[in-house]
C-alpha positions as CSV (number, residue, x, y, z in Angstrom):
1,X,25.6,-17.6,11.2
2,X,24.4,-16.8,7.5
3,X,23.3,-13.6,6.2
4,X,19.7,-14.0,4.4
5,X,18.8,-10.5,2.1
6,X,14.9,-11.0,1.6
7,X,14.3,-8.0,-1.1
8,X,11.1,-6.5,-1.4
9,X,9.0,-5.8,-4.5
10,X,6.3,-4.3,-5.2
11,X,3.1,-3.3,-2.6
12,X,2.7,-3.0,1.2
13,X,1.1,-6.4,1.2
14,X,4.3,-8.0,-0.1
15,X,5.9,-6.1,3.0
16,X,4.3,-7.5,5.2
17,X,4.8,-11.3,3.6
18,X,8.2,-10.3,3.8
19,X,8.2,-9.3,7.4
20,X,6.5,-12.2,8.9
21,X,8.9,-14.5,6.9
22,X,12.0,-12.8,7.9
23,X,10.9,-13.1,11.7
24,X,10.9,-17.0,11.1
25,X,14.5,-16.7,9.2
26,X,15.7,-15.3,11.9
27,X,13.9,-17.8,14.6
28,X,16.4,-20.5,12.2
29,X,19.5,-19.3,12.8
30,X,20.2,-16.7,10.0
31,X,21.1,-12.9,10.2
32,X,18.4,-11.2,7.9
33,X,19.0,-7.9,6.2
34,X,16.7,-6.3,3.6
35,X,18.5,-4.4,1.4
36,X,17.4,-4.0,-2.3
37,X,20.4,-2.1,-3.2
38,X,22.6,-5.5,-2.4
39,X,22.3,-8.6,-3.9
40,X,25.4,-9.8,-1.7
41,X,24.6,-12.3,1.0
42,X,25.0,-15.9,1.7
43,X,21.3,-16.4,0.9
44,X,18.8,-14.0,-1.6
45,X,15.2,-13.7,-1.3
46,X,13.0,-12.0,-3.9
47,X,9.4,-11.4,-3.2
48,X,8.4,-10.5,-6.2
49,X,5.5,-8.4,-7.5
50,X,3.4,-9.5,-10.6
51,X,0.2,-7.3,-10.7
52,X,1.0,-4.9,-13.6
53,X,3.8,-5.3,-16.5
54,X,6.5,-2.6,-15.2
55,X,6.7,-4.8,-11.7
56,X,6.9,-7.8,-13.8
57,X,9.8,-6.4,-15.6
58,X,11.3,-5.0,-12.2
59,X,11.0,-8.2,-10.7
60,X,12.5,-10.2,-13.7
61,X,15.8,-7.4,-13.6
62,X,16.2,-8.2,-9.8
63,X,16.1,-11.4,-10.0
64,X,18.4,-11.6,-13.0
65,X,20.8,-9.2,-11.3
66,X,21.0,-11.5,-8.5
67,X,21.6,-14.4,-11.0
68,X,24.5,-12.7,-11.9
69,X,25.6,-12.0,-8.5
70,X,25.4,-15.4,-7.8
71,X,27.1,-16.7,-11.1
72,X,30.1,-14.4,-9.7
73,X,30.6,-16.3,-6.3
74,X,28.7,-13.4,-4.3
75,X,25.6,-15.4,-3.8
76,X,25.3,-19.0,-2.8
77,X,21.5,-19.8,-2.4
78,X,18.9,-17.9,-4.8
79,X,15.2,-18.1,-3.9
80,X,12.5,-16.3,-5.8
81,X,8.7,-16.0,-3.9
82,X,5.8,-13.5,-4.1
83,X,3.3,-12.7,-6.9
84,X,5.3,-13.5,-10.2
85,X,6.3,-16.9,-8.9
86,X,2.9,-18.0,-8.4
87,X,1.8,-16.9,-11.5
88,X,4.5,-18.1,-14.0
89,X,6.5,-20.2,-12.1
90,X,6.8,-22.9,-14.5
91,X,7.8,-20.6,-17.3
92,X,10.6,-18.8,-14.6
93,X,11.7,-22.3,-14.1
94,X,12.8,-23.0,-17.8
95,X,13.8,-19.3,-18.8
96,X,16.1,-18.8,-15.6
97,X,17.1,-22.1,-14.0
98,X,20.0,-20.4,-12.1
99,X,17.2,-19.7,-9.5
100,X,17.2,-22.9,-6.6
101,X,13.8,-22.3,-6.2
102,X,10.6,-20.7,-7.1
103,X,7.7,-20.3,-4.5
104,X,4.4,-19.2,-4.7
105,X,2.3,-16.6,-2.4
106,X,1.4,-18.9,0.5
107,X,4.5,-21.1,0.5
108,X,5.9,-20.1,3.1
109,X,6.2,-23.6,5.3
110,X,8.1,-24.5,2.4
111,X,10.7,-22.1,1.8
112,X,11.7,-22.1,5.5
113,X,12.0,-25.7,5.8
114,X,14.4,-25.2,2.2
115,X,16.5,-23.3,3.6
116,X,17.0,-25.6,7.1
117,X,14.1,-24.0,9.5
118,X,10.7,-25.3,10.6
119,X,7.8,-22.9,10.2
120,X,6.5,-22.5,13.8
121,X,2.5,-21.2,13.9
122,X,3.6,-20.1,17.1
123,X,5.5,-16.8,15.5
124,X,3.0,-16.1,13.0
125,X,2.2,-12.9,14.1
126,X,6.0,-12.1,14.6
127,X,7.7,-9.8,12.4
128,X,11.3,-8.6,11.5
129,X,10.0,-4.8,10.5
130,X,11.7,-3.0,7.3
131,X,9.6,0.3,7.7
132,X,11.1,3.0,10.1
133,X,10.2,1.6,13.5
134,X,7.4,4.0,14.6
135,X,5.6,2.6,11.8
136,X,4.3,-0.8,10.0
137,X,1.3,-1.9,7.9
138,X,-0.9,-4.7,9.4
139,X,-2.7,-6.5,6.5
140,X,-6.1,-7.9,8.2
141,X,-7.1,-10.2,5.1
142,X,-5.8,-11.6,2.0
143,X,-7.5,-12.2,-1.8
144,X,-10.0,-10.3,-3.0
145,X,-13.9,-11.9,-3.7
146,X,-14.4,-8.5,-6.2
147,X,-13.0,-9.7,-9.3
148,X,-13.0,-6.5,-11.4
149,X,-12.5,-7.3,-15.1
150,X,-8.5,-5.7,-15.6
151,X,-7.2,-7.3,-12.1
152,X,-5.2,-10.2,-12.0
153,X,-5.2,-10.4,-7.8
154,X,-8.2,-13.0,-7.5
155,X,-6.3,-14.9,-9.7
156,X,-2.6,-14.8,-7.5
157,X,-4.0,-14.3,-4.3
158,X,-7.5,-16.1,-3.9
159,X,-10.8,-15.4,-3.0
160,X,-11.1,-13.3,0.5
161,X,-9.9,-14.5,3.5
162,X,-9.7,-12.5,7.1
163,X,-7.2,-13.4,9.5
164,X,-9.0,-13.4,12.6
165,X,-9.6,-10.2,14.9
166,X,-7.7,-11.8,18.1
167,X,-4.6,-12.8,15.7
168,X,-4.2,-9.3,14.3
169,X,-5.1,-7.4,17.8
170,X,-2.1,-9.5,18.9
171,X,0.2,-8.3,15.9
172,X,-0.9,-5.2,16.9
173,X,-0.1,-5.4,20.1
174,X,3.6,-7.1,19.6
175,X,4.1,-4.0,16.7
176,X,3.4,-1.6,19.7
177,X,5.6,-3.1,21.9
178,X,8.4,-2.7,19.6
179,X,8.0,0.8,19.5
180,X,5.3,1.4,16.4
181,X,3.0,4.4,17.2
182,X,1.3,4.6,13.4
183,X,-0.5,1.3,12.0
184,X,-1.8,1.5,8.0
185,X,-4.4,-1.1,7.9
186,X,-4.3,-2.6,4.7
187,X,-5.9,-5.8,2.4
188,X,-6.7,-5.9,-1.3
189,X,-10.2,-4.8,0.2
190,X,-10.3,-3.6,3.8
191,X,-13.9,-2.8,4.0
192,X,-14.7,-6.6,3.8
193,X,-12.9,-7.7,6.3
194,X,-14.5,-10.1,8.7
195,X,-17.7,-11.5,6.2
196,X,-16.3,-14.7,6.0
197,X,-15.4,-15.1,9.4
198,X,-18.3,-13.9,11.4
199,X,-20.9,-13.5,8.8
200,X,-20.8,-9.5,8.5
201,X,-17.9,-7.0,7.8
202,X,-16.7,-6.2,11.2
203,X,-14.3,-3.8,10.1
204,X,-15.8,-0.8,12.5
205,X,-15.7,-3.2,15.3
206,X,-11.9,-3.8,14.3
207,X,-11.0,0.0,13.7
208,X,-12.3,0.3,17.7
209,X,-10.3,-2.5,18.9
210,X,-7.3,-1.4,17.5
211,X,-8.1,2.4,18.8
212,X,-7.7,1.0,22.3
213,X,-4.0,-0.7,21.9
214,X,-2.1,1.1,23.9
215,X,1.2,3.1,22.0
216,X,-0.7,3.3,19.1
217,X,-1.2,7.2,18.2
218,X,-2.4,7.3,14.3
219,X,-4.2,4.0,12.5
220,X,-4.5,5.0,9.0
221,X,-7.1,3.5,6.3
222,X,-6.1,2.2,2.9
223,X,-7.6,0.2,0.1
224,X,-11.0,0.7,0.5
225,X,-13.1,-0.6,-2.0
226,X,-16.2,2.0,-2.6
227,X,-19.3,-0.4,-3.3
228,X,-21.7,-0.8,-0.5
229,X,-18.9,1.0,1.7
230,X,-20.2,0.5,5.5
231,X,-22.3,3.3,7.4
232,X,-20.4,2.1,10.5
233,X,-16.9,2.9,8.9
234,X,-17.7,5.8,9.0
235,X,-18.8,6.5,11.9
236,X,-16.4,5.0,13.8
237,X,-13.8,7.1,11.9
238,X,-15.9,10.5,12.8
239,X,-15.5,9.8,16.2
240,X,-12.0,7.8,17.4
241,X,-9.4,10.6,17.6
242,X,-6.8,7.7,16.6
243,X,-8.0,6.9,13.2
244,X,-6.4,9.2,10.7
245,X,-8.7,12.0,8.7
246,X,-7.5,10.0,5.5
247,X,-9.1,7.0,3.3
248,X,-7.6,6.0,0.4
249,X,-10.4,4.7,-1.8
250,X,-9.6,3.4,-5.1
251,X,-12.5,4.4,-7.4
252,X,-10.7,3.6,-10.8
253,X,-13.2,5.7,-13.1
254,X,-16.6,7.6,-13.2
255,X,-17.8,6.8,-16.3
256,X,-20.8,4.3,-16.0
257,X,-19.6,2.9,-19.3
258,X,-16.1,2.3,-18.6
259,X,-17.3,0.7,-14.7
260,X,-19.6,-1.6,-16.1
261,X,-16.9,-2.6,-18.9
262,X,-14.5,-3.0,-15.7
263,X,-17.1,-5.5,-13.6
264,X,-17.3,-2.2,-10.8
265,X,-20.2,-2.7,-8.4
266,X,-20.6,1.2,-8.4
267,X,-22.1,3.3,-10.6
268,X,-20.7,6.9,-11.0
269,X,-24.1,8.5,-8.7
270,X,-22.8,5.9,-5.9
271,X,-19.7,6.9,-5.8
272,X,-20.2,11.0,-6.0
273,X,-23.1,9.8,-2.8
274,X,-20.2,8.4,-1.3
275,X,-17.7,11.2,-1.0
276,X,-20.6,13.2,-0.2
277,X,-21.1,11.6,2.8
278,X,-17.7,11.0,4.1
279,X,-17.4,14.5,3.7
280,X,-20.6,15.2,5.8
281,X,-19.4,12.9,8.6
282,X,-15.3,13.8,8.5
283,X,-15.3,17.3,7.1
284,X,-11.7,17.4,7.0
285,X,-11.0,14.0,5.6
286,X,-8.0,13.9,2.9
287,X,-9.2,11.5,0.2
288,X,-6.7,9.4,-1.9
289,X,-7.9,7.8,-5.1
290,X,-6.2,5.6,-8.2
291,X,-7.8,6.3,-11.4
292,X,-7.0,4.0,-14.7
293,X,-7.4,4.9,-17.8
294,X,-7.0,4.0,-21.2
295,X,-9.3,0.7,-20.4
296,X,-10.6,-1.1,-23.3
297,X,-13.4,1.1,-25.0
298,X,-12.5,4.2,-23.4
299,X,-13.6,7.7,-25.5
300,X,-12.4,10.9,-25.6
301,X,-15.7,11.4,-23.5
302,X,-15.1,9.0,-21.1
303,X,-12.0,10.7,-20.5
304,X,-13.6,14.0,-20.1
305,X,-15.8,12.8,-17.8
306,X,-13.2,11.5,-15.5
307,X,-11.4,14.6,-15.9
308,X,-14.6,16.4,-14.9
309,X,-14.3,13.9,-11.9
310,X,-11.2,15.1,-11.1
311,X,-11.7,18.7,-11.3
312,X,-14.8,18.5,-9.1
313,X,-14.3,16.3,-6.2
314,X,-10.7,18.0,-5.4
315,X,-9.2,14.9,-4.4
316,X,-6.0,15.3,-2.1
317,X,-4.1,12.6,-3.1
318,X,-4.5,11.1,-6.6
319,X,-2.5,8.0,-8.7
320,X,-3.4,7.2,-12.2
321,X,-2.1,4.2,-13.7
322,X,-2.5,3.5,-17.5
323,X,-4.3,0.0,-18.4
324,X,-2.1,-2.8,-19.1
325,X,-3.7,-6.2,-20.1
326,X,-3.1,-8.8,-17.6
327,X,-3.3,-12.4,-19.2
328,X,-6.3,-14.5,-17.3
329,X,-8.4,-11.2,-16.6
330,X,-12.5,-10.6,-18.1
331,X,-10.9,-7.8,-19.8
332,X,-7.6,-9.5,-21.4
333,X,-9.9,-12.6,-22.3
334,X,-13.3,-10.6,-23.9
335,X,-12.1,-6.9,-24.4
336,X,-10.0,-5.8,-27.1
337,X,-6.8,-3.2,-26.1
338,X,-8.0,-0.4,-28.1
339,X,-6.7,2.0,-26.8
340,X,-2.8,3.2,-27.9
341,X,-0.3,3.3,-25.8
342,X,0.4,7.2,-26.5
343,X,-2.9,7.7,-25.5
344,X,-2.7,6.1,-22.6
345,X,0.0,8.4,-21.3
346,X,-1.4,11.3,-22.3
347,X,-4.9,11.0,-20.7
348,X,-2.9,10.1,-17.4
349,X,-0.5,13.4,-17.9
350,X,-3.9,15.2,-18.4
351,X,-5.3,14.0,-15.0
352,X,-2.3,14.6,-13.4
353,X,-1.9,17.9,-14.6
354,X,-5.3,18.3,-13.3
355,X,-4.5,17.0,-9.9
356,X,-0.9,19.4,-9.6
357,X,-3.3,22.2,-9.7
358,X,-5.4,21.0,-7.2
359,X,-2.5,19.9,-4.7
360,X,-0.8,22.8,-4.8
361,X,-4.4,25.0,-4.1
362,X,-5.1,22.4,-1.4
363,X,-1.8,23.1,-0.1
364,X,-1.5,26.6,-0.2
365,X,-4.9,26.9,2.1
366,X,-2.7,25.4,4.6
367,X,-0.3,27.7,4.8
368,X,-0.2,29.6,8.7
369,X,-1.9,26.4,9.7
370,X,-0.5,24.6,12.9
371,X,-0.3,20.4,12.4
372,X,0.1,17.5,14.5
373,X,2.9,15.9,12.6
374,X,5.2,12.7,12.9
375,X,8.9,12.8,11.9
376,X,9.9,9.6,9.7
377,X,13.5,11.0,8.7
378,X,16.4,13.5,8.3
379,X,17.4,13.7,4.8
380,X,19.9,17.0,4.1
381,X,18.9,19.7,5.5
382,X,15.3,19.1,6.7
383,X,13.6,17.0,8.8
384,X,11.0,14.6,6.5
385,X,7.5,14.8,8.6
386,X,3.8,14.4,7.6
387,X,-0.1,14.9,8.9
388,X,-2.5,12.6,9.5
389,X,-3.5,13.5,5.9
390,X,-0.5,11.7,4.4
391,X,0.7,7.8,4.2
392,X,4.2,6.9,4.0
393,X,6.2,6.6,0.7
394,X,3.2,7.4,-1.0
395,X,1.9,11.3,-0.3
396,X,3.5,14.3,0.6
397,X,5.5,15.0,3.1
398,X,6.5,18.3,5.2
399,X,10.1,19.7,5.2
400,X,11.4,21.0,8.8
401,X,14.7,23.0,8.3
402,X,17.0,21.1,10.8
403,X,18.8,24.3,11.6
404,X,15.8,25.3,13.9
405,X,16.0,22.5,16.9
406,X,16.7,19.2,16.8
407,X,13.9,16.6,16.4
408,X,13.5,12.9,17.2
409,X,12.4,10.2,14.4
410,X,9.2,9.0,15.5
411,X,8.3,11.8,17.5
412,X,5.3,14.2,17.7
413,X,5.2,17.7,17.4
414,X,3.3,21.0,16.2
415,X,4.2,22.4,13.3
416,X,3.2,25.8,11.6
417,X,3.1,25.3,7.9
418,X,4.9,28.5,6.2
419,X,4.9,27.2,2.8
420,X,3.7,25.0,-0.2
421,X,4.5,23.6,-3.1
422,X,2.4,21.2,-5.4
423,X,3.4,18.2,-3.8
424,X,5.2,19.5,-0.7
425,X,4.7,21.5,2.8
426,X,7.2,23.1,4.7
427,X,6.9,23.8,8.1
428,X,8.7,24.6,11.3
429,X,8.1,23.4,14.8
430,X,5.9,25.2,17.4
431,X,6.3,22.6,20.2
432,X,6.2,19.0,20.9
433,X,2.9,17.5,20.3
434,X,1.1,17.1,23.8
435,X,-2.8,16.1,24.5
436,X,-5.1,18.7,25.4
């Protein structure tokens, strides 16, 4: 049997892709591995990112790295997939025809039946997982309908599509089964799930669905976009004990100048309304925002304003990305890039430095609290763990000392925090975590 190595770039979405594709890999005859540290295999997969420019140029090292792997005897079947192949495949073709094939976002049919399979519908909701196996993300729709002036996704992915509520119950199921307990619900815009499906955004009615799959402990909310955010969100989040205290709502800026230049469907009162009211309903809730700046037209006072933002709301989690023009967008094709690069960077090291405060003050008013938390690894001497207030790979986590007891990955205990850092927790275990 053949080894296949399906690397990974780029977002949970592309995870997911990956997933599902290596279950039907594997349903044709090949051992799959995902390693990203190893280009060695019989057969290389690259699902490639293409969203901003420093995945771009990730993607293009990979898949020249592999290239050379393969030019060496080490590889004997290259394949490239995922974002940057839909969007420049032609070019990709000419500057590195060393690759077999390129394939595009939704090809997937067609690279299994390249490399000797037959796509089977049938194991569509199967998946080969690459996260730690007490947790995996479950993407409900694809595309995006939103079309915000610096994002290329409308024009990679598509326009909005839901997969349908029985087809990811099922997934969800077949994930519990195999041992998840922890489920990130994920899309380019969650919140609009279901509109074109059943008319309305059903993604309460979803949330409560999934709250009833049994082995499912923690379902976790990401990408949420904040315009016309649905009452019965968050409702249903107030009062399932499964969902997660966490929403990670990308609001992008505050400035009313620099949303409208970005095509937002939020103005900066909406948005403060907003977290006003998920606070109201889900006092504890830990929000997690991206911020971008350095958009075309962006002043020193727009800046200041955002950094107001920041200071203000008290965000728990917080990513800031400086713009990069994406060819295609509103804002590549009618803005000018006004904004330096060095100026970029330094109004995102100011928010940041902004936001290191506030994590570590947030943190510290934990200290001598006791936490339901999950173990997801050992790494040296501690035990990595985390709340309900913290997503994989991207937040914080909590240290255990390992000296103390021994603890299973994937399990549940309670944990007394005993200290804090800016970005960290550390913690020790009270007991396993039981219901009340």
């Amino acid at each position: 049997m053949k080894k296949i190595n399906v690397i990974t770039l780029g977002c949970s979405k592309n995870t997911v892709d990956s997933e599902h594709l290596m279950a039907q890999l594997a349903a044709a005859g090949y051992v799959v591995v995902f390693d990203s540290e190893r280009t060695d295999a019989d057969v290389v997969v690259i699902n490639t990112c293409g969203f901003i420019g420093d995945a771009k140029q990730e993607s293009i090292e990979m898949i020249l790295s592999a290239v050379a792997a393969k030019q060496e005897g080490r590889i004997e079947r290259l394949f490239v997939i995922g974002c940057l192949s839909e969007r420049y495949a032609d070019e990709l073709r000419e500057e590195i025809p060393e690759v077999d094939e390129y394939f595009g976002v939704k090809d997937w049919a067609d690279i299994v039946k390249a490399l000797g399979g037959e796509y089977s519908q049938e194991l569509s909701t199967e998946r080969v997982l690459s996260t730690p196996k007490h947790y995996a993300y479950l993407k409900i729709s694809e595309g995006c309908n939103w079309m915000c002036g610096y994002c290329a996704i409308p024009l990679i992915r598509g326009k909005h599509v839901s997969v349908p509520m029985e087809d990811v119950l099922k997934e969800a199921r077949l994930l519990a089964a195999k041992g998840v307990k922890e489920l990130m619900v994920i899309a380019q815009d969650t919140t609009y799930y279901g509109i074109d499906l059943y008319g309305k955004r059903r993604l309460a009615d979803l949330l409560s669905e999934l709250c009833r799959v049994e082995g499912i402990e923690w379902i976790r909310l990401h990408y949420a976009y904040p315009a016309a955010f649905p009452e019965d969100v968050i409702e249903v989040m107030a009062r399932e004990p499964k969902i997660c205290k966490y929403l990670d709502i990308p609001f992008q800026h505050i400035s009313d100048n620099i949303l409208s230049a970005m095509k937002r469907r939020h103005d900066k009162a909406e948005a403060l309304e907003l977290i006003k009211r998920l606070r109201k309903a889900i006092p504890d809730i830990a929000l997690r925002t991206t911020l971008l700046v350095g958009y075309p037209g962006e002043t020193e006072q727009d800046q200041a304003e955002l950094e107001e933002f920041v200071r203000e709301v008290r965000f728990d989690r917080l990513g800031v990305f400086p713009y990069s023009e994406e060819e295609g967008t509103y804002s590549a094709r009618e803005l000018r890039d006004d904004v330096p690069d060095d100026v970029k960077e330094l109004r995102a090291a100011r928010v940041m430095q902004i936001q290191e405060q506030i994590s570590l003050e947030n943190n510290l008013q934990r200290v001598g609290r006791t936490m339901r938390v999950i173990v997801d690894s050992r790494q040296g001497d501690y035990y990595v763990a985390r709340s309900e207030y913290d997503s994989p790979e991207v937040d914080q986590e909590i240290l255990i000392p390992v000296e103390l007891r021994q603890l299973r990955k994937g399990g549940f205990y309670e944990v007394k925090i005993t200290g804090a850092e800016d970005y960290d927790l550390y913690g020790e275990v009270v007991a396993p975590w039981s219901k009340k």
